[in-house]
C-alpha positions, 0 to 999 in steps of 0.5 A: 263852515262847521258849528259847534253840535253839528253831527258830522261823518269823517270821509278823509283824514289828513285828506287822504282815503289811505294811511302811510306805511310809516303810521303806527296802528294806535295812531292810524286814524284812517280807521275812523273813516266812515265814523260819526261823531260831533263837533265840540269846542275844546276848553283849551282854544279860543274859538272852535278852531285848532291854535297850533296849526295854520290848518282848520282843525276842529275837534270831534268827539266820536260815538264810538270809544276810540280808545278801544280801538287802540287809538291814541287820544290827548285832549282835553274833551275824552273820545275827541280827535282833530280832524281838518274841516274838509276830512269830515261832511256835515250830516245833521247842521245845528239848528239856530246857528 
């Protein structure tokens, strides 16, 4: 289970290693495998969990600018995607949760 300040790496998005043909490049965020970023609580949501998905999705703010890269990015938090708890592994847990 995912904390909020947990440092984590994507492996998969959406669960696969490939993008589909059918992705726009400013929303191939397959390109983010491999990329570290940390877990935040949006502003919007109730708990660290996206609402509007029956999915477990949190949000996770990379190191990296994202938006340089030519991907699209509509959150609340700047430089932040939603990604499903099993497209990403934890690297460094947050420490007393």
């Amino acid at each position: 289970m995912l904390n909020e300040d947990d440092i984590v790496i994507v492996r998969t998005f959406n669960g696969s290693l490939n993008t589909p043909s059918d992705y726009d490049d400013n929303e191939n965020y397959w390109r983010l495998i491999g990329f570290k970023g940390v877990v935040v609580k949006s502003s919007s949501e109730k708990s660290l969990y996206a609402s509007f998905t029956s999915e477990k999705r949190v949000l996770i703010r990379f190191e990296k600018n994202i938006l340089k890269l030519g991907l699209e990015c509509h959150n609340d938090i700047e430089n932040a995607l939603w990604f499903l708890e099993q497209d990403v592994e934890i690297l460094d847990k947050t420490k007393n949760k």
